[in-house]
C-alpha positions in Angstrom: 10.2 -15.1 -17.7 9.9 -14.0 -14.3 7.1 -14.3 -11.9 6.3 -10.6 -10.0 3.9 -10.5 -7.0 1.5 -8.2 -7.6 1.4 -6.7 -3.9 -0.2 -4.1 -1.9 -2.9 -3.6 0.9 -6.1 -4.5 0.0 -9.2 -5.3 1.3 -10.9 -8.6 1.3 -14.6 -9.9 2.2 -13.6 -12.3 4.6 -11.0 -10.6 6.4 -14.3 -8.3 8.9 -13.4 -5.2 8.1 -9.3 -5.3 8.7 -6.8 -4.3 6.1 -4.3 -7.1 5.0 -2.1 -7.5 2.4 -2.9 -9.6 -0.7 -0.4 -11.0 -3.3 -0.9 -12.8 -6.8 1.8 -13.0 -9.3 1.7 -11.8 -13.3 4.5 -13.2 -15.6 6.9 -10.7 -16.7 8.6 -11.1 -19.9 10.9 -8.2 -19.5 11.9 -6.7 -15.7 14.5 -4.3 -17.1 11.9 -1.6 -17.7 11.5 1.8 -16.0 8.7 2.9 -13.9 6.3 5.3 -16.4 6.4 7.8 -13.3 10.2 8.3 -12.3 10.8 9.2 -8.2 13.4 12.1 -8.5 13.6 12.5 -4.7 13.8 8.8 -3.0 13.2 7.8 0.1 14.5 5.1 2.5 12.1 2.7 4.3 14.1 -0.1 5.1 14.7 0.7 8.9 10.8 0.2 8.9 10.7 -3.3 7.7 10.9 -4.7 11.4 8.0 -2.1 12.3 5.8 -1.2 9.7 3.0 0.2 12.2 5.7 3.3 13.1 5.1 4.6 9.7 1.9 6.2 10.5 2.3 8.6 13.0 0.5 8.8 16.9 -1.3 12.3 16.0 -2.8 10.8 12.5 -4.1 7.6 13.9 -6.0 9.3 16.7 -7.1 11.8 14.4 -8.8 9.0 12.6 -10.3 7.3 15.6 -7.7 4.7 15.9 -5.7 3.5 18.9 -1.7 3.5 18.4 -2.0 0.4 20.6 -4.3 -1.3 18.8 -1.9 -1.8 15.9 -1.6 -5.4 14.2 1.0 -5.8 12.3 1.8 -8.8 9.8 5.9 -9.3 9.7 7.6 -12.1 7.5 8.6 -14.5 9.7 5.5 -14.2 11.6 2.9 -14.6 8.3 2.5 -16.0 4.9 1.5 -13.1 3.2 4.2 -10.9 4.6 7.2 -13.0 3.6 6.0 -12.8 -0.3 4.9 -9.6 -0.4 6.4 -7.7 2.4 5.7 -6.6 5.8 2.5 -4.2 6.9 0.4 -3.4 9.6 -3.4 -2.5 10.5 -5.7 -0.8 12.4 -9.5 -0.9 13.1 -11.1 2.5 13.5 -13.6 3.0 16.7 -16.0 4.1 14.2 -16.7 3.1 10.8 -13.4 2.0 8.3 -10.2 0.2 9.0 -6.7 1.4 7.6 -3.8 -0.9 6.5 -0.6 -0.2 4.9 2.3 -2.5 3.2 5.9 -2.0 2.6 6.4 -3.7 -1.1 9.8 -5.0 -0.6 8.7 -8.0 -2.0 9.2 -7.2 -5.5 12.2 -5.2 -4.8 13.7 -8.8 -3.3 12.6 -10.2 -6.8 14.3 -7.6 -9.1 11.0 -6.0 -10.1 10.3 -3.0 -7.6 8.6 -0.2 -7.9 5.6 1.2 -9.4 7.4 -1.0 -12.6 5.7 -4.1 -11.1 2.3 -2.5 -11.0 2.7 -1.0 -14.3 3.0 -4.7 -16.0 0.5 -6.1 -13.7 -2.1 -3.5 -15.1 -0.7 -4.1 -19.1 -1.7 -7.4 -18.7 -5.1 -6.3 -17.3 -5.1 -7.8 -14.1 -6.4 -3.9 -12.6 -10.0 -2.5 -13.4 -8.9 1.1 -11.6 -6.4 2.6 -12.2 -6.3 6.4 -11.6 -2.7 8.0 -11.4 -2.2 10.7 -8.8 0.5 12.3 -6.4 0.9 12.5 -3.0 3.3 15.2 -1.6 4.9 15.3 -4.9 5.8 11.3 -5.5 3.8 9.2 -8.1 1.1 7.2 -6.8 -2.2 5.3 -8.1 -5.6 4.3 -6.9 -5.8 0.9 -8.0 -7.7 -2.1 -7.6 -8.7 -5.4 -9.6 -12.1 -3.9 -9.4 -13.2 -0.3 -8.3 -14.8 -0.8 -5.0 -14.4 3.1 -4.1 -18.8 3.2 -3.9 -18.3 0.1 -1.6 -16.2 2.5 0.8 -13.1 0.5 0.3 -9.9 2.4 -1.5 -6.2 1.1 -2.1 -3.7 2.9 -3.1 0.2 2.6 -4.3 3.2 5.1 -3.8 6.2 5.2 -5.6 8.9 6.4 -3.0 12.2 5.0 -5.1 12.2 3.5 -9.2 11.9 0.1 -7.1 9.8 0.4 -4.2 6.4 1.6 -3.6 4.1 1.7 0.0 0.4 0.7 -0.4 -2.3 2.3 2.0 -5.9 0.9 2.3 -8.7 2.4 3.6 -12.0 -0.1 3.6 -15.3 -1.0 5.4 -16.0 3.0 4.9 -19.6 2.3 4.3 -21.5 5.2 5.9 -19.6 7.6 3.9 -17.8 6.0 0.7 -16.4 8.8 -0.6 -14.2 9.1 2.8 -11.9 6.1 2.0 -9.6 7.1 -0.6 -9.5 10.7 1.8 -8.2 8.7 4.4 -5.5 6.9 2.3 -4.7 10.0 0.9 -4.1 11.5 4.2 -2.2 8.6 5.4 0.0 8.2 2.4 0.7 11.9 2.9 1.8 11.1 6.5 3.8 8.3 5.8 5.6 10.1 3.1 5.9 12.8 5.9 7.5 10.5 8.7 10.3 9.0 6.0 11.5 12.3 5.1 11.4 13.3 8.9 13.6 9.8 9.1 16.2 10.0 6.0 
């Protein structure tokens, strides 16, 4: 039986508003299983796993109210959280909401990449949302272990190869709720955007 990390950005209560990855692990008793959602056109993020905040581009980030420079990024030998589940960055908007993304390479490293991972951990009920979508034409889900979208928060999971997926988070949107999962949207879109550009 193996032991997946359930990984992606997410929000947490304590964390004032900033973006960070969270990890927790689900028991597997099978990892040979396909992703529901096949990627027909994958991408390559690896050459961002030593700078996650270059994923999101300049143009987008001051679109959104957020400095370029103000970037924190979390990077495995530098955090925790990073080494299990994979390297990410953050940014806190000027205004109201704070964006975060994640490179699940964790999983990958483990054998169990992919939306695949996600998949199990919501079989074994570990998500209360769970709403597939696309973005730019590659699987993705809003997901969460509850659905704080009327909160203003939002996460969200791409599929950009059978075993790897991006997470985006948008939280702390609480002036206008409906905004977060507009703004992950929009960055998922870009990051999609910027790996094409890039393989």
């Amino acid at each position: 039986m193996l032991a997946v990390a359930v990984a992606g950005v997410s929000c947490s209560k304590g964390t004032d508003g900033v973006a960070q990855s969270v990890t927790g692990e689900v028991s597997a008793s099978e990892t040979s299983g396909a992703p529901e959602r096949r990627v027909s056109d994958p991408l390559d993020i690896t050459p961002y796993l030593g700078r996650p905040c270059d994923l999101v581009s300049p143009r987008l980030l001051e679109k959104l109210d957020t400095s370029p420079s103000e970037a924190n990024p979390s990077l495995p030998e530098d955090d925790k959280v990073a080494a299990e589940a994979g390297p990410g960055c953050s940014w806190t908007g000027e205004g109201e909401g704070s964006i975060g993304i994640g490179i699940d390479s964790g999983n990958k490293e483990r054998g169990v990449g992919g939306l695949r991972a996600l998949e199990m951990a919501r079989d074994q009920g570990r998500y209360k949302l769970w709403e597939e979508t696309s973005i730019e034409g590659y699987p993705a889900v809003y997901m969460g272990v509850r659905d704080a979208r009327r909160e203003g928060d939002c996460d969200l999971a791409v599929g950009i190869a059978d075993d790897m997926t991006f997470g985006v988070s948008a939280i702390s949107f609480r002036e206008n709720p409906e905004k977060a999962c507009q703004v992950a949207a929009e960055v998922a879109a870009d990051v999609i955007g910027n790996l094409k550009a890039a393989n």
